[in-house]
C-alpha positions in Angstrom: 78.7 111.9 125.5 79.2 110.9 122.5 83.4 111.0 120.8 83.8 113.4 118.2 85.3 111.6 114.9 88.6 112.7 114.4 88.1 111.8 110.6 85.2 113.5 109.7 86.7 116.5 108.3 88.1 114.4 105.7 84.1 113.9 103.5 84.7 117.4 103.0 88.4 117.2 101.3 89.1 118.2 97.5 91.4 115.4 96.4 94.2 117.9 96.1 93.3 118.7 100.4 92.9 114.7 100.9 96.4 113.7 99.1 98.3 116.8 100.9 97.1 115.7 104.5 97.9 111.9 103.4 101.5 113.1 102.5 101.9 115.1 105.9 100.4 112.3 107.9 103.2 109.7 105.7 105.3 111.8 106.5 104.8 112.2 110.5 104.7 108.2 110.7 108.1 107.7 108.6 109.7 110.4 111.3 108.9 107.8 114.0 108.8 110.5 116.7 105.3 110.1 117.8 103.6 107.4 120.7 102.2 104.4 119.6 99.0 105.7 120.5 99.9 108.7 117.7 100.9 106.7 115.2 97.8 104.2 115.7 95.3 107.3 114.8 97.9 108.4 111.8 97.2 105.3 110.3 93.6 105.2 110.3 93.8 108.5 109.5 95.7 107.5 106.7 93.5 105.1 105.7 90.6 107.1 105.2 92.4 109.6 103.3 93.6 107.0 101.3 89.8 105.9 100.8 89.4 109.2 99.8 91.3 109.6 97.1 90.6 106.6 95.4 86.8 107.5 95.9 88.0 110.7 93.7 89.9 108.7 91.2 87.5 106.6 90.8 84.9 109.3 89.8 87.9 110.8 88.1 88.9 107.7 85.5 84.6 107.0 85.2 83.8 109.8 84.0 86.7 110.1 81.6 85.9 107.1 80.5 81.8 108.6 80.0 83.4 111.0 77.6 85.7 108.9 75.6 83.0 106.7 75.2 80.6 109.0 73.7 83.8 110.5 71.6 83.7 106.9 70.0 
């Protein structure tokens, strides 16, 4: 049987969802109270949410840049 990704909820974030989770998940690894094993999946957790965001800001800054463009 195939593992379910633990990630995959993440494609169907808003930034605003995708940067709250990131902060929570920070903030979990700065506490230090979870296993190794924990804070292993934090941080690719982490990293994808990361991904995420910048995926948004990305499409964010491009298409602001569409618009000032055409402003011009």
């Amino acid at each position: 049987m195939a593992e379910k990704n633990p990630n995959a909820d993440i494609a169907e974030m808003t930034y605003e969802q995708a940067r709250d989770e990131l902060t929570k998940v920070l903030n979990q690894l700065e506490q230090g109270s979870v296993t190794l094993d924990q804070s292993m999946a934090l941080w690719q957790r982490g990293e994808v949410l990361a991904q995420k965001c910048e995926e948004w800001l990305t499409g964010a800054r491009a298409k602001l840049d569409e618009v000032l463009k055409k402003k011009d």
